[in-house]
Structure formats: C-alpha cells, structure tokens
N, C-alpha and C positions, 0 to 999 in steps of 0.2 A: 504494500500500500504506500500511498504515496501522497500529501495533502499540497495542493495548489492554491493559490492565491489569486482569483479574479477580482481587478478593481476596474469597475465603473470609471464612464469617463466622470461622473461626478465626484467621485473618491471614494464611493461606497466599496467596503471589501467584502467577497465571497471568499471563505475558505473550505473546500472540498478535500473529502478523501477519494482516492481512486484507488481504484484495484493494475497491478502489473496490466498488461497488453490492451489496455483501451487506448484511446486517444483525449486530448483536452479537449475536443467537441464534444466527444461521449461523455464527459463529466460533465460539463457545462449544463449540456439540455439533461440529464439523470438527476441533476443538481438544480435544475431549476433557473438557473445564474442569467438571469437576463441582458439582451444584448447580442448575443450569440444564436442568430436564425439557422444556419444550418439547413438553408433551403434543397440541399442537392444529397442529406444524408449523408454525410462523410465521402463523397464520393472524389473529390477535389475537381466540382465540375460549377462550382460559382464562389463569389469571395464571403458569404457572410457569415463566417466563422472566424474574420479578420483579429484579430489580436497586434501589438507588440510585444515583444518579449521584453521582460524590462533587464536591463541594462548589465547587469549583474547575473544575468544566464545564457545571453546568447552567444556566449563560447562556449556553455557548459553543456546543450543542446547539439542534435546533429542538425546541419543546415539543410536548407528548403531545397528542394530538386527542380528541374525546369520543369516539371508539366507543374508545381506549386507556385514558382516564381512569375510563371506564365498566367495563371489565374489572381496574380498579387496587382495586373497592373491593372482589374476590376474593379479592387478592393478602392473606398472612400480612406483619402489620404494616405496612402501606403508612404512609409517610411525607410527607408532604405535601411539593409541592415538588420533593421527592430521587424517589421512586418511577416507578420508567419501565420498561416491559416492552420485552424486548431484542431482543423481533422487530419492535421498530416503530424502532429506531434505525438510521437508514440509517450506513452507511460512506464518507466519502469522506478525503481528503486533510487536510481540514481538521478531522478528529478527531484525527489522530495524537497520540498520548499519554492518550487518553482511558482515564479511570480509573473504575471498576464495583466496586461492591459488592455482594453476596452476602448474603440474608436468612441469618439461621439454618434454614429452611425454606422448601419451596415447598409450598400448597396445592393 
C-alpha cells in the first residue's frame, strides 16, 4: 500500500491509500478525489486525469512515454516536466508519499 496526496487547485488535500499495481486515476475516482474525470477509463486516450507531479517526485517516478506525452499536449495548461496523466502512473511501494496536483480544470 501506498498513500498519495491529491491537492486541489484550491489547496484542498486528499490523502489516499492504494493498493500495489493500480494506477493514481484508479485511486483518484475509488477515492472519490474530485477533479480527476477520467473520461476514456485509464485508457490514455484523453487528458482528464491531468495532474502535476509536485516537484519533489518527478525524479523519483518513471517518466511519461510518447503515446502519454502525446495526449499531454490536450491536457489545460500542461507544464513541462510536472505534467503527467494519472492513468499512466503505476502504484507501487516505492511511491509512498507521492504528492499530485490538481489543474484548475480538466479539458
């Protein structure tokens, strides 16, 4: 298990436990965590499960692949870098503490 930390773009914090091999969209919508539509089911076939990764874990994460980076340029204000869509972040152990941020929208 592994707890995460979604903050709203208002500063509101969700913090979630996940189980090993889901992804942060699995949690997100399981968890209720508003913000996070997931219109396409984890499928990585639209951006609205857009997140940034904050600051202090996107080296500790594996980076986005181009069929992710290709659906990032959908996403409402993609961030270079920070920008990660939440169905492609696997879950394991060694995220524990991982912290997520919340566009102001999802397109």
């Amino acid at each position: 298990m592994a707890k995460i930390t979604f903050i709203e773009h208002s500063g509101k914090k969700h913090e979630v436990e996940v189980a090993s091999g889901l992804t942060a969209m699995e949690a997100a919508r399981d968890n209720g965590v508003p913000g996070i539509e997931a219109d396409c089911g984890g499928a990585c076939a639209c951006s609205t499960c857009h997140v940034y990764v904050d600051e202090a874990w996107v080296e500790k994460i594996p980076g986005a692949e181009a069929m992710e980076e290709d659906m990032l340029d959908f996403a409402y204000e993609p961030k270079p870098g920070l920008s990660r869509l939440t169905c492609q972040i696997k879950i394991t152990d060694d995220v524990d503490g991982l912290v997520l941020h919340l566009p102001e929208r999802q397109i």
